[in-house]
Each structure stands twice: as structure tokens, then as C-alpha cells.
C-alpha positions in Angstrom: -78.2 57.0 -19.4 -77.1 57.4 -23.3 -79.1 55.4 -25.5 -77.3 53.9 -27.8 -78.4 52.5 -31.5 -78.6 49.0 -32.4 -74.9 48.1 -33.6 -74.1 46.8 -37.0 -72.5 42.8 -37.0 -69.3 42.4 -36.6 -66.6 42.4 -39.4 -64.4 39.4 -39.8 -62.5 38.3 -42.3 -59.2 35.5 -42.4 -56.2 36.7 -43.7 -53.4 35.4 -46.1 -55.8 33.3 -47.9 -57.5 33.0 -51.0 -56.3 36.0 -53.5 -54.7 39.0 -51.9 -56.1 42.7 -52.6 -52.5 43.8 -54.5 -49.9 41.6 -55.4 -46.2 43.4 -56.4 -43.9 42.4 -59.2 -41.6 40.9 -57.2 -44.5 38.6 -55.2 -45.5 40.3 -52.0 -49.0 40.2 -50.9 -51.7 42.3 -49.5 -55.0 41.9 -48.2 -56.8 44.9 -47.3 -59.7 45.1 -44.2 -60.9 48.2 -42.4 -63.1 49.8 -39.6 -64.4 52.9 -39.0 -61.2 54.4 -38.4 -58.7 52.5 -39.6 -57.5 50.2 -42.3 -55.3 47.5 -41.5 -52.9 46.0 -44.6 -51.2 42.7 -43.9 -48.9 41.3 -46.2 -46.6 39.0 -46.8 -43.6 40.3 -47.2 -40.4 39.4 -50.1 -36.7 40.0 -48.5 -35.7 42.4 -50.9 -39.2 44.2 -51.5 -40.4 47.7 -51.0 -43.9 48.7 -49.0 -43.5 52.6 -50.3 -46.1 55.5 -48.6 -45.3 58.9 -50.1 -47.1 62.1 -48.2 -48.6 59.9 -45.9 -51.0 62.4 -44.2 -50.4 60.9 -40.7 -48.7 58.9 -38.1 -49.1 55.0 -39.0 -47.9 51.8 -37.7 -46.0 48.5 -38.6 -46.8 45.4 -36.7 -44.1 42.9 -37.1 -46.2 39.5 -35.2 -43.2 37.1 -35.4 -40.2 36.7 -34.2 -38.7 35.4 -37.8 -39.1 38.9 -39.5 -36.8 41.4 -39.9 -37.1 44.6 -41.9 -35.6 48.1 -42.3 -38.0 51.2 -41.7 -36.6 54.4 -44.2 -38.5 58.2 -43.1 -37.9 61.4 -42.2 -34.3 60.8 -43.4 -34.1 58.1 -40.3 -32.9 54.2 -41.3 -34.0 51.8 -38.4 -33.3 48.3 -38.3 -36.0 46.5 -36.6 -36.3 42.7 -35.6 -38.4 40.3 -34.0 -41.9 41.1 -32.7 -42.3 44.5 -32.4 -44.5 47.8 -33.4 -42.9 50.6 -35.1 -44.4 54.4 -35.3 -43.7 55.7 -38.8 -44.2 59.4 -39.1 -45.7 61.4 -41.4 -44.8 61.8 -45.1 -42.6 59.2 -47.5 -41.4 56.3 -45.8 -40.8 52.7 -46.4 -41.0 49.4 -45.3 -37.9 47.4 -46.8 -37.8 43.5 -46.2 -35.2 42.2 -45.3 -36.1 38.2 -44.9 -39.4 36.6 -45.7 -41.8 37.9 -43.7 -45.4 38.9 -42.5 -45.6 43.2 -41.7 -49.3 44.4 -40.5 -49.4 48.3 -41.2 -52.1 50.2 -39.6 -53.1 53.8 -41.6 -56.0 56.1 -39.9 -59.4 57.0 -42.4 -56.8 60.0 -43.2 -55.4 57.6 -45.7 -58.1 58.1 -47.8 -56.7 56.6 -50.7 -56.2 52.9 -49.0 -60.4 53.0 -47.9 -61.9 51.6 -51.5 -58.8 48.7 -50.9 -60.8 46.9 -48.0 -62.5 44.1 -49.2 -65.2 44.9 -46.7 -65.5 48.7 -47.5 -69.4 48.3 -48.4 -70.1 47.9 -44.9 -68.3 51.5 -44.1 -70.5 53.0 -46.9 -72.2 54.9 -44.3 -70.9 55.8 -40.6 -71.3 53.3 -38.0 -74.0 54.3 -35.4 -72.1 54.9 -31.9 -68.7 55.1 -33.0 -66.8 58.6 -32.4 -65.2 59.6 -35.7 -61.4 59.5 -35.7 -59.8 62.4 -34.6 -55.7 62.5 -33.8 -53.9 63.2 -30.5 -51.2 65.7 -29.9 -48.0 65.7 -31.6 -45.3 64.1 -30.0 -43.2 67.4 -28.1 -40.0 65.7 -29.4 -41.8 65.6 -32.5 -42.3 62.4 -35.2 -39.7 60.2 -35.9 -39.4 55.9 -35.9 -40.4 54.3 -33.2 -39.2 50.8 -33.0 -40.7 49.1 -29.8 -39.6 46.2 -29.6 -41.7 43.5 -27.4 -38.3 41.8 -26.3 -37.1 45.0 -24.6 -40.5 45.8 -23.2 -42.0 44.8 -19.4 -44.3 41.2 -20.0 -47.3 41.6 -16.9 -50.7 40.3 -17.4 -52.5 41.9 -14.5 -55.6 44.4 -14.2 -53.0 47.3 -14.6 -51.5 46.1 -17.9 -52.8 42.5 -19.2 -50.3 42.9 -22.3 -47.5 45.3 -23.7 -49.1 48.3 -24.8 -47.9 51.6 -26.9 -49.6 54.3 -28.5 -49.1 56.8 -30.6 -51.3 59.7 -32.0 -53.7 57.7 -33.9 -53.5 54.0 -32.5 -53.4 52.2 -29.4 -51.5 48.4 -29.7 -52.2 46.1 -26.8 -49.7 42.5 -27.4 -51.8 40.7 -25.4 -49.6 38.3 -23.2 -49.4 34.4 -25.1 -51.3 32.1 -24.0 -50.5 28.3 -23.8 -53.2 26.0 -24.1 -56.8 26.8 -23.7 -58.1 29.6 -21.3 -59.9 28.5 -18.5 -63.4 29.1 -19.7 -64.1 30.4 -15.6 -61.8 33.8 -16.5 -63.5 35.2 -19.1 -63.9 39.1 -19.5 -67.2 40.2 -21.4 -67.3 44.1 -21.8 -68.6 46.2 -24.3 -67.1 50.1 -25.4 -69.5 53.2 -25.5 -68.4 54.9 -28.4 -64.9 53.2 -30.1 -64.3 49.7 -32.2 -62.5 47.3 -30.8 -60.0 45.1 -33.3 -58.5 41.7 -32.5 -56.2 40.7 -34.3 -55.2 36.9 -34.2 -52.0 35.4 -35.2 -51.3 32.3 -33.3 -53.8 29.7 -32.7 -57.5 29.5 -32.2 -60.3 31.8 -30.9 -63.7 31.9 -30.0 -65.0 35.5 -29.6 -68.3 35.4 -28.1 -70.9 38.2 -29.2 -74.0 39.9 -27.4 -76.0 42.6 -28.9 -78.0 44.6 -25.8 -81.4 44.7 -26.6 -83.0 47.5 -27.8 -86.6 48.6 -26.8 -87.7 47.1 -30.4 -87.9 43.1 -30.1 -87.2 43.1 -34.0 -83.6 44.3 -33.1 -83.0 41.4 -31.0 -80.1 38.8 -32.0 -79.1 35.5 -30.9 -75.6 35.8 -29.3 -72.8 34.8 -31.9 -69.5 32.5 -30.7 -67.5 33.2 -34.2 -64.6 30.3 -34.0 -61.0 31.6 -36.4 -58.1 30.7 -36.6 -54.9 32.9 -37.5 -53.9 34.9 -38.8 -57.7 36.4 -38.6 -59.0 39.8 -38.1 -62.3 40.8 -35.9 -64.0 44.6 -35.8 -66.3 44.3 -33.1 -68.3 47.8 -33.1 -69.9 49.4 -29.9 -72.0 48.7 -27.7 -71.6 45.0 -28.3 -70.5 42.7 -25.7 -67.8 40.9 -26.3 -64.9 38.6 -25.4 -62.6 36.5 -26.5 -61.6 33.1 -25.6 -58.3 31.1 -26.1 -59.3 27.4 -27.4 -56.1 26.2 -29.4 -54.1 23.9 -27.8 -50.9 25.1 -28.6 -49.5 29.1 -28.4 -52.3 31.4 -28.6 -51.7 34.9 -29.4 -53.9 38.4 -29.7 -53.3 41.8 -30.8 -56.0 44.0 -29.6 -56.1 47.3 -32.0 -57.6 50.6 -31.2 -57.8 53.7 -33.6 -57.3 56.7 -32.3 -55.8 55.2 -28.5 -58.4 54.2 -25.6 -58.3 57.4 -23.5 -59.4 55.1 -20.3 -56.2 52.8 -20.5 -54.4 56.3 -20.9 -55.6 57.6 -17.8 -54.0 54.1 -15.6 -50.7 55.5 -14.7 -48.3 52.5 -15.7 -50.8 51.1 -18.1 -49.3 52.3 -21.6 -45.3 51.2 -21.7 -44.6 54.8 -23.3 -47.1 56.8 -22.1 -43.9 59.6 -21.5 -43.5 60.0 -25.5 -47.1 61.1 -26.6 -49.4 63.4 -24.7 -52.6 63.1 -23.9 -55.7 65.4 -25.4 -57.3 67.7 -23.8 -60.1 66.9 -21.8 
């Protein structure tokens, strides 16, 4: 059995609050949070403003969480409209994010982006690598080749089942689960505690309230013990839960509950489920 060192605590961090990270002329703002792989922006969009990436090294993604968004994605000499909740692939090189009402946008970049890394609030605690979590490397290259990717959740199979409990896409350096909404509180007799051997896990909240419940295995040392850890947000909120912690998350507010489970680069298991990822056909998997 692999022995595993004793994880650090998870990040968390509320979003849209207090001062943003970067604030543009004409008033959007940005608040910055990373994990080991990743770093996730999310901002509050002005109709009429720019989010501008020039020689982006990588694939990245937009989140759009609401239905009352709607912006225009400009790359690769492409001009997509996009709508409503949905997650867009943006490929590498210049692009940009153009709103076009009020909204909120949740971009996604891989550590590649090395220039967004210092912008996390929380970047002391990546001042070192995480123990147990696999470095980001990229899957293949799309055999069609990069382009947008609109996916739009309205055009995309709804299940909650052990095969697919969301809407879930991929692309060659994330994996985005739109976990199914929940209404009301979940019954507290479902729950799912798991833990992951070697990759982060990001929840992303932005409806309604959550407890995620926390368990760090014990180690042979007693020192290394923790008490468990039920860490109550609300949204929009962000989580980083590193491995091997168990973990899960439950549902408490009373209205529409809604998670976004974010992976960086995509979970090879769910990859290998035949049905599980909604475009599994567009991007290939690595070689194994």
C-alpha cells in the first residue's frame, strides 16, 4: 500500500467580497484563488468590458454559473456567442472574454499561466509543492485541433446516477463536473465521503449553503492527528481540498443548492466510464 504524507489543510476562501485582487477602469472585478495546478479568477463582469489573455500558453476555461449572463468569446479568429450556464474551452494564444450584460465569468488557467500564480491571495500556501499531489501535466491535443467550445448546460443530458451524478466536460487541462441542483437540504443518510490518491479536488459553490465535512487519515505519528473539520460557506465560495483527505459535501440551504466540482488536469478514473464525460469523443485520452 502507498504511504501517503500527512496532507496540508484545506484552502477556502469566499468570493466576491471584501476587495477584489484587480479591479478595471471600467469596474469589473477579480478575485484571484489557486491550487496546485490551477488558478481559478472569478469576476464580476461589466456589459461592455474586456477579460483580454494574449499568448496564453494553454487551453483554459470560462465558467458562466448563471443563467442571467451572456458574453462573447473572441480566439483563434472564432466569435462565439455564449449564454446561460455553460463552460467554454478557449484555446491557446490571444483571446477574450467580452461582456455583454452584467455578469459573473469564472476562468480556469493551468500553473502554465505562470504569470496569474503571485495573483492568488492564497499563493503562500503553494510556496512549496503539496505533498501527494501529481504535478500538472496536459492531455493530448484535440485531433480536430483547439478552437471554442461552448457547452452549454441547457443542451447537455441532466442524470444524477453512479455513471454521471452531473454534466461533465473536459478538456486537456480541466475536468468540469455541474453537479445536478439540489432543492432543499440533502438527506444527511446519502452522503459520499471519499478521498483521491494523488489529485485536488475543487468545489466550487454558487448557490446556497454547504457543509463540507473533512477527515485527515491518521498517520503513524499521533502529533499528525487532527480533529475532523465541517467548514459551513455559503456562495459564491471556493474549497481546495488536497489528497488523501476524506471528504464530502453536504447540501444544507434551504433553497437551490448548487456545486461545481473542478479538477486540473481531468480525473483519468471518470474518463475511463464509457458515458461518464458528455464529450469524451472531442479530447483523447493519455497514454497509459
Amino acid at each position: 500500500m502507498t504511504t501517503l504524507a500527512t496532507p496540508p489543510d484545506v484552502e477556502f476562501s469566499d468570493l466576491g467580497t471584501g476587495d477584489p485582487d484587480e479591479t478595471t477602469p471600467a469596474g469589473s472585478s477579480t478575485w484571484y484563488f489557486r491550487g496546485h495546478n490551477f488558478v481559478l479568477a472569478y469576476t464580476t463582469l461589466v456589459a461592455g468590458d474586456v477579460l483580454e489573455r494574449g499568448e496564453q500558453p494553454d487551453e483554459y476555461v470560462v465558467i458562466l454559473p448563471y443563467e442571467e449572463c451572456g458574453v462573447e468569446v473572441r480566439a483563434s479568429r472564432e466569435v462565439a456567442p455564449v449564454s446561460g450556464k455553460a463552460v467554454v474551452m478557449v484555446p491557446p494564444g490571444g483571446s477574450a472574454i467580452v461582456g455583454v450584460d452584467d455578469c459573473t465569468v469564472v476562468r480556469l488557467f493551468s500553473s502554465r499561466s505562470t504569470d496569474l500564480l503571485d495573483k492568488a491571495r492564497n499563493r503562500d500556501s503553494y510556496a512549496d509543492p503539496h505533498p501527494n499531489t501529481k504535478p500538472f501535466e496536459p492531455w493530448p491535443d484535440p485531433p480536430e485541433g483547439y478552437r471554442i467550445r461552448p457547452y452549454r448546460l441547457a443542451d447537455l443530458e441532466v442524470t444524477q446516477d453512479a455513471i454521471r451524478p452531473g454534466q461533465i466536460v473536459r478538456c486537456s487541462t480541466f475536468m468540469i463536473n455541474f453537479l445536478a441542483p439540489r432543492i432543499g437540504p440533502r438527506d444527511p443518510n446519502t452522503l459520499s465521503p471519499h478521498d483521491h490518491d494523488d489529485f485536488e479536488q475543487c468545489s466550487l459553490a454558487v448557490e446556497g449553503e454547504y457543509v463540507h465535512h473533512l477527515r485527515t487519515p491518521w498517520s503513524r505519528r499521533r502529533s499528525e492527528w487532527r480533529e475532523d473539520r465541517h467548514l459551513r460557506c455559503g456562495s459564491p465560495s471556493v474549497a481546495v481540498i488536497p489528497p488523501p483527505m476524506i471528504h464530502t459535501s453536504e447540501a444544507v440551504g434551504s433553497e437551490t443548492n448548487q456545486l461545481i466540482d473542478i479538477f486540473c488536469p481531468p480525473r483519468l478514473d471518470f474518463s475511463l466510464t464509457p458515458g461518464r464525460v458528455l464529450n469524451e469523443d472531442t479530447y483523447p485520452l493519455p497514454n497509459q
